[in-house]
N, C-alpha and C positions, 0 to 999 in steps of 0.2 A: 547353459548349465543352470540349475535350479539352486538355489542357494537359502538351506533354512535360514530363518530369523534368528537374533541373540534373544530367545525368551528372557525377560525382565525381569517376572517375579509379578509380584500383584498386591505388594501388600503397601499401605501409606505410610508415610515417615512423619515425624512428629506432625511486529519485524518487521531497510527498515522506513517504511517510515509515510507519511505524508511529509515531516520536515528533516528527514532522516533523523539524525539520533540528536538534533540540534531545539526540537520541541520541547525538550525540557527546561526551556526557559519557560517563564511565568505569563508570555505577552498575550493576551484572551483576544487579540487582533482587531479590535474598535476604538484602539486608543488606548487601554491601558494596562499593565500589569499587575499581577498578582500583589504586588506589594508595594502596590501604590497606586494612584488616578497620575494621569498627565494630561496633558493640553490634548486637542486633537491635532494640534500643528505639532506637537514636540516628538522628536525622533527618536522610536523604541531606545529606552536605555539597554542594550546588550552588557552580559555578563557572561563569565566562563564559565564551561558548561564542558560535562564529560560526551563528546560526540566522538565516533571510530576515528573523524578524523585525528583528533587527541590521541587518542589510542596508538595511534602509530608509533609517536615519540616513547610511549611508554613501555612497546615492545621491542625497540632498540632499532626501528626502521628511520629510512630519512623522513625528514622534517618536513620535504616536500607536499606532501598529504597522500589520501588516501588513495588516489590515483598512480602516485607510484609504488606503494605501497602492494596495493593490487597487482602492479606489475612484476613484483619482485615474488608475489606468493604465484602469481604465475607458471614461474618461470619451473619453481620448485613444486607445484601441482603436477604440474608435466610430468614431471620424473616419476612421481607416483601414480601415475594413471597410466599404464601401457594399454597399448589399441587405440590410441589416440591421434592413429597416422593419419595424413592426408587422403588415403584410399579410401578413409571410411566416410568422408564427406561428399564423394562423386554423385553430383546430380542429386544431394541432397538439399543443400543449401543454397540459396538466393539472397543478396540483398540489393536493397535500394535504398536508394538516397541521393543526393544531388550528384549530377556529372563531377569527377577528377575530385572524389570527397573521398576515395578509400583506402588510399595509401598503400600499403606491400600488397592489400588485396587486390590490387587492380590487376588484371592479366590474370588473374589466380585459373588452377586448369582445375579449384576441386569447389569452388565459391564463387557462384556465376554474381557478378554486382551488376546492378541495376539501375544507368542513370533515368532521376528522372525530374525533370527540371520544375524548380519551384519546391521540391521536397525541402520541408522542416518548417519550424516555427520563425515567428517574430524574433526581434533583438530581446536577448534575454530571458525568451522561454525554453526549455528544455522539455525532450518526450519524458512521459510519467505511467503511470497505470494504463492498460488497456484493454478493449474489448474487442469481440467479433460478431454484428448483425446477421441475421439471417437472409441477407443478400450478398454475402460475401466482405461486406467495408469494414474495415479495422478504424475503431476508433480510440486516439490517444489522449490522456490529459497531460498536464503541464504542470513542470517544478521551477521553481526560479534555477541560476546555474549555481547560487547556494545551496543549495537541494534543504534548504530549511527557508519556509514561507515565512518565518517576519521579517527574513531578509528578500525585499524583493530586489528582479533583477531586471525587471521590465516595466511596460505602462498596461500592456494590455492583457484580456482574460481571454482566450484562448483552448480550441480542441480541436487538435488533427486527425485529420480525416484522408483514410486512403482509400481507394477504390480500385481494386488487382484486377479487375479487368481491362479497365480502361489505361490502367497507370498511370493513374491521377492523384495528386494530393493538393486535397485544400485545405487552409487556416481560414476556420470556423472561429471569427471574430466574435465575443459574446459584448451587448452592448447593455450599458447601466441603464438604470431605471430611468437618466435623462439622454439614452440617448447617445451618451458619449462611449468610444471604442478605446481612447485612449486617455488614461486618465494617471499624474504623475503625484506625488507625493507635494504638498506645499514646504516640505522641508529642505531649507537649501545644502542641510549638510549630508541628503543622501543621495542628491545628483541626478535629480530627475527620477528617479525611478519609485514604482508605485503596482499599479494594475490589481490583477489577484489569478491566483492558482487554480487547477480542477486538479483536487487533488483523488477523486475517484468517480470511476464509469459503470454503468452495469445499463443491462438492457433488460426492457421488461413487456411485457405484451402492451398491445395500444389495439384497443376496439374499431380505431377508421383504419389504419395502415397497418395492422399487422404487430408492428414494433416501436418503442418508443428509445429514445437512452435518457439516463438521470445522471449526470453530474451533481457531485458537491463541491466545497470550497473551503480550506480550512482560514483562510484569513482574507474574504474578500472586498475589506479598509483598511485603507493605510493613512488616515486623520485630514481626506479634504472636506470641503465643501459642499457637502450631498444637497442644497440645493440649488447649486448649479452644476455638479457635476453626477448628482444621482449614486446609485448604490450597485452594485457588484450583487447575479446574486449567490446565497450559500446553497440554496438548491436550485439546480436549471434544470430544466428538462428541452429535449433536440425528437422533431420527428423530420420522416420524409416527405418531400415535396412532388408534385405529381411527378415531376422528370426523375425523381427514385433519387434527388441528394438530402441531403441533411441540412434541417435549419432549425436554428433557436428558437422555440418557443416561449416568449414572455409570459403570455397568459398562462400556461401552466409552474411558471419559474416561480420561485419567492424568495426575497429578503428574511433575513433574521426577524424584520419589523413584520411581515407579514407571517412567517411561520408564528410567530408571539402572538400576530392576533386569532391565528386558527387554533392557539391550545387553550385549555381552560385553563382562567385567570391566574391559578394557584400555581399551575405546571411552570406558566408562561414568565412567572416572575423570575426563576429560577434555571428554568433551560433555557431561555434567551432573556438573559439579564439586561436591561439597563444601564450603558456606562459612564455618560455624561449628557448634559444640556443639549452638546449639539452633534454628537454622534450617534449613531444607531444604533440599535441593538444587538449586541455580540449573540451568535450561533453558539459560542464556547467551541471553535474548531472541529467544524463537518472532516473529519478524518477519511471514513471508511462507509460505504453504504452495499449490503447487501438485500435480495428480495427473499423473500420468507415465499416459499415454496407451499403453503396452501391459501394462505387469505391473500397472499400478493402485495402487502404493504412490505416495507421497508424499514429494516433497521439501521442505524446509522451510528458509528461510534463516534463521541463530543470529547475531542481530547484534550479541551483545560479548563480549570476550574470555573468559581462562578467571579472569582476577584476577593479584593481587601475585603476581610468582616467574614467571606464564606470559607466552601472549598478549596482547594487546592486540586483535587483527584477528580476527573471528568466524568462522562454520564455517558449513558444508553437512553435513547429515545426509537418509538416505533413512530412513523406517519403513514397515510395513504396515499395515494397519486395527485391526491387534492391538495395535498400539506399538511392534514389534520392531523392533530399531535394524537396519535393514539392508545401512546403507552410511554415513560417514563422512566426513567431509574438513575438515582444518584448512585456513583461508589461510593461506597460509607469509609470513615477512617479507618487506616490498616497501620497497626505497630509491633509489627513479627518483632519479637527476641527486644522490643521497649525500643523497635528503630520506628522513629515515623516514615514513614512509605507514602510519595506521591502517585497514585495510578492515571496513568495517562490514555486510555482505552484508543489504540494505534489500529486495529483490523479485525472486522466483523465477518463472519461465513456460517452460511448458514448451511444446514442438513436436509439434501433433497427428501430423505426417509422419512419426513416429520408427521406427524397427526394431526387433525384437523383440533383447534386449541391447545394443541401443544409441539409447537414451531420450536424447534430445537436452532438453535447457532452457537458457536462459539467466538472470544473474545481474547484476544491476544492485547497486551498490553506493555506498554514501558513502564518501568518504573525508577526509582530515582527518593532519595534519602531529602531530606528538609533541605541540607545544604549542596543539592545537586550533584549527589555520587549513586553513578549509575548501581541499577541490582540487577540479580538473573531475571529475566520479562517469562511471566505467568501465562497459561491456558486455561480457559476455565466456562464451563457450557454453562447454558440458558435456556428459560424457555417461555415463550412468549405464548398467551390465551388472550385471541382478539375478541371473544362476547366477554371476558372480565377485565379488557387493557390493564393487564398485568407483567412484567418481565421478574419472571423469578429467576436466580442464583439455582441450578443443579448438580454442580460439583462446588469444589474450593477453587481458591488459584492457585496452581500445582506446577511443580517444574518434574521434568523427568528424571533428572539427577541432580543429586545436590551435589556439583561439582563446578559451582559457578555459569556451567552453560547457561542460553537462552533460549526460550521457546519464541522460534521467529515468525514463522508464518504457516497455514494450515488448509488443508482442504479435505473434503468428505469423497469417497467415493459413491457408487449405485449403490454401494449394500450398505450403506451407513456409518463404516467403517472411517477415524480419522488419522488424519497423518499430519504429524507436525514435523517444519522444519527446523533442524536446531544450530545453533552457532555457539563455535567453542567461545570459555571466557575473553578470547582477548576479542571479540567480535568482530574478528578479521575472517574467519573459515570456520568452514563446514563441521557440523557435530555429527553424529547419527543420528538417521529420521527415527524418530519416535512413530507408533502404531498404537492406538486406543480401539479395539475391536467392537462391532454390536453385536451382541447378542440378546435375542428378544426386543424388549422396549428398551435396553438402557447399553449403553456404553461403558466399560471398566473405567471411563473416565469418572464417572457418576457411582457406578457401585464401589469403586475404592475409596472413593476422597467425596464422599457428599456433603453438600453444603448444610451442615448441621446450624441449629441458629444461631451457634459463637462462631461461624467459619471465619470470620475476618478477624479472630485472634492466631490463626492457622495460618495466614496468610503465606506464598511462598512453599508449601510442605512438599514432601517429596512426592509423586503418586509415581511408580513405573510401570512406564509401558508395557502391553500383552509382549511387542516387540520393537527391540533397537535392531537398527538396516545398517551391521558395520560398514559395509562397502557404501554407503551414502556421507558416511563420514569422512568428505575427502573434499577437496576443492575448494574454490574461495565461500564465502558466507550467499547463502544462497539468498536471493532477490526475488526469484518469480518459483510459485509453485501450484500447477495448476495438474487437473485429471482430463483424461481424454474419454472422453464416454461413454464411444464407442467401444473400446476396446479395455479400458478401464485401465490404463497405463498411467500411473503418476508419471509426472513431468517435473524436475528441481534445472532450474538454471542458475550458476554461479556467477560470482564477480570478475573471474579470472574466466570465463569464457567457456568455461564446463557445461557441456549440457545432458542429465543423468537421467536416463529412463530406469522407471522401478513398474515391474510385471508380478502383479499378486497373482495366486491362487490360493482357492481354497478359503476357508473361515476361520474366525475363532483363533483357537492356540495351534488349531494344525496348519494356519499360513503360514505357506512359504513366496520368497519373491525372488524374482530373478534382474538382476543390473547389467545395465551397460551405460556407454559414455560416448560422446563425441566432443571435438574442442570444435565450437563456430566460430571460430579467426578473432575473436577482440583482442589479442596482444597485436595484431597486424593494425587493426583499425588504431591501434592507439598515437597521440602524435604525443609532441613535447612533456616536458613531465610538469610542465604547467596545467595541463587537462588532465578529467578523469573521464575515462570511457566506460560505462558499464551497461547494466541488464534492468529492465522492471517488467513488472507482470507480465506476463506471455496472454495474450488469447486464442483459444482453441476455436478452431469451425471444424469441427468434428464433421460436418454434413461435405467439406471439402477437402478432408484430410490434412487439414493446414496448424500447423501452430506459428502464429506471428509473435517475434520478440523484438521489444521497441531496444533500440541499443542508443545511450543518451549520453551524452557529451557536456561535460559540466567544468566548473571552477575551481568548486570549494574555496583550502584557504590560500590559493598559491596568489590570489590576486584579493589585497585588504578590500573587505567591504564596505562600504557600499562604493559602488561605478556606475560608469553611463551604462546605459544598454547597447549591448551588441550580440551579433549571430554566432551560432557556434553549432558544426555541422550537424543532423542527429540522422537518424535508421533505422530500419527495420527488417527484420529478419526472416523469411518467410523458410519453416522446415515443413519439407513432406514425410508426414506422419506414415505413409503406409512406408516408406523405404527407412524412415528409421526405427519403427520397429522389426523390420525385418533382418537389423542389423545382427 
């Protein structure tokens, strides 16, 4: 059945995460925090900070965290989503991951599991964002099982690597500048542990093989001894090797210290700042990196400030494959309604429809009050011209409704068109998708709400959607939302294990779209209510009909931080796109 849109209206009113919603701490990841210098040996001063796990307690859920939390909205998701039988997953789904790791799934007659030994990461890393090569490999990055990078939970830097033909997975050990794979924190009160994150992947063309992948890293020092133990770096780059696997590329990777020396002086001072005598140069938190679809550089959202004396609110930087800085942009201060506002720029996407000097993306962001009280997280496009490396502001930051929601995460379809995902206030579950249409060169994100040159006294204002997707307002807070290209089918996966196809047609105001749902088993995979089991980004291989969802097994707070490192099972999820749209 076809099912119109809730037209929004069109007029203006006056997601999560690299560290999940726990990056609202001040710590710039080279040593020291916002509101203060420390030693390079001295162990981040943590403070409390509004993260969903917090949230639980405040919606009258147990204490345990968000993982049962999750399980509880589960349960009660179900009851709202009919068609969500087991018939409808027959020969749909597959997963894999280590032998006797799947719990009620096992034997399952509608969820074929998949052992396969040696699947998951190192002690202490957990799957994270993911992508899909055009050989078929899925590649994951990594989160501590804090699912926020200044708490780590491991020694090493790490990217999983599966290969569905073979049925193979490997950990793509990434080694520091000296060398070293494993690398532990000198601080004895946080137990060994150390390494650094990849907290995003994307693949980009490569002139000798075809394809390259770029990881970044939002925190990759945790205060040793860089030289004997060398440097982590914030952007890697991984190609193929003749035998068609995947290996790190140092020579194309760079440091903070090295991204600083390829910008000019003036940039370099300030997007990779300086933080002490004998640590390196903080990146300011490599979050998010997208490719800019006509010059092929790379945008990258810097998610904390510059430290004591600067900013507080992070940056947009453009580089090329070399690492040259080629474009810049601080967020300037924001004080909607006389509140100071921290912007933490959290996920970059950009818009395949772009024109040649005027690369469109948009920037979703956290934000967060002076004293660390979270606000609804803003959308708001850009546009990048590489003959004048400039990144300008083309809309405001706009929430869809002023209703506390949040704008979580985003993708463009073929026809330019964007879809935001939204999470209701208490940032447990699903809002309705928002829809910002193109027409011509601009988007109603841009003609409603443009970034006039006081826009950062607007900050926050309402723009509404061409259209809200009520049937997308359902399910836990969605994690992964990606487009199938083929077929031009958004994709939303929740936390509670929902996974929601949306089917446009048509343009403009006369779209309509049509929903459905499957539940893929995460209330079965879940174990004790000391874990959380959830979802992050999905990768599409549109050329093999496959949508892979990394399913990742984490801590939070049910166990005090900081510990030793250990293993904790992780998955992946392999759906066949032609049979679930067929559904």
């Amino acid at each position: 059945m076809v099912i119109p849109s809730d037209p929004a209206g069109h007029g203006a009113g006056g997601r999560r995460s690299p560290a999940a919603d726990a990056r609202d701490r001040a710590y710039i990841g080279n040593g020291r925090w916002h509101d203060g210098p420390r030693a390079p040996d001295e162990a981040p001063r943590h403070r409390a900070h509004p993260t969903r796990r917090r949230l639980v307690g405040a919606i009258g859920l147990s204490a345990a965290g968000l993982g049962a939390a999750a399980f509880g909205a589960t349960v009660g998701v179900r009851r709202l989503l009919p068609g969500l039988a087991e018939k409808d997953t027959l020969g749909l789904l597959s997963i894999f991951g280590t032998p006797d790791s799947f719990g009620e799934l096992a034997g399952s007659q509608t969820i074929e599991t998949v052992g396969v030994p040696g699947f998951g990461f190192g002690p202490g890393q957990a799957a994270f964002m993911s992508v899909a090569a055009d050989d078929g490999t899925v590649l994951i990055g990594t989160t501590p099982f804090s699912d926020d990078q200044t708490r780590p939970t491991a020694t090493t830097m790490e990217v999983g690597i599966f290969y569905p033909e073979a049925r193979r997975f490997s950990r793509l050990v990434i080694p520091s500048t000296a060398g070293r794979v494993s690398i532990p924190s000198p601080d004895p009160t946080v137990q060994g542990v150390g390494g650094a994150d990849v907290a995003d992947v994307v693949v980009v063309p490569d002139p000798v093989t075809g394809q390259r992948v770029v990881f970044v890293s939002v925190v990759p020092f945790h205060g040793w001894d860089t030289r004997i133990q060398g440097v982590f770096p914030s952007l890697g780059q991984l190609r193929r090797d003749r035998a068609g696997d995947w290996r790190y590329e140092p020579t194309l990777s760079r440091t903070a210290d090295e991204l600083a020396a390829l910008a000019p002086p003036a940039v370099a001072a300030s997007a990779f700042p300086a933080v002490g005598p004998t640590a390196p140069r903080s990146a300011r938190g490599l979050a998010s990196v997208a490719r800019l679809p006509r010059s092929g550089h790379l945008v990258i959202a810097q998610y904390f400030g510059t430290g004591t004396g600067g900013t507080e609110s992070g940056a947009l930087f453009v580089v090329d494959l070399a690492g040259r800085t080629r474009a810049w942009w601080q967020y300037p201060p924001t004080s909607p309604l006389g509140i100071r506002t921290v912007v933490n720029p959290r996920e970059v996407v950009t818009d395949p429809t772009s024109e040649p000097d005027d690369e469109r993306f948009v920037l979703i962001s956290d934000c967060f009050t002076g004293d660390k009280v979270a606000q609804p997280f803003p959308v708001q496009e850009f546009s990048y011209s590489a003959s004048t490396g400039q990144i300008i502001p083309k809309s405001a930051a706009v929430r869809a409704v002023q209703d506390g929601s949040r704008m979580e995460s985003a993708c463009f379809d073929t026809a330019g068109n964007l879809y935001v995902a939204r999470t209701k206030a208490d940032g447990l579950y699903a809002a309705p998708m928002a829809v910002y249409t193109k027409a011509g060169r601009e988007r109603s994100l841009v003609t409603t709400a443009p970034a006039t040159a006081d826009w950062p006294r607007f900050f926050g204002i309402e723009c509404r959607p061409d259209h809200l997707l009520p049937e997308t307002g359902r399910g836990g807070l969605v994690r992964s939302l990606t487009m199938d290209p083929a077929s031009g089918a958004i994709l939303l996966t929740g936390l509670d294990g929902t996974l929601q196809v949306v089917r446009p047609a048509g343009s403009g105001h006369q779209m309509t779209f049509r929903t459905s749902a499957i539940d893929i088993g995460l209330s079965r995979l879940r174990g004790p209510a000391t874990r959380y089991v959830g979802v992050r980004r999905a990768a599409v291989d549109a050329r093999r009909r496959t949508l892979w969802i990394p399913i990742n097994q984490l801590v939070l707070d049910s166990i005090p931080w900081p510990y030793p490192p250990f293993k904790l099972d992780q998955w992946l999820i392999r759906v066949d796109l032609d049979l679930l749209l067929n559904q």
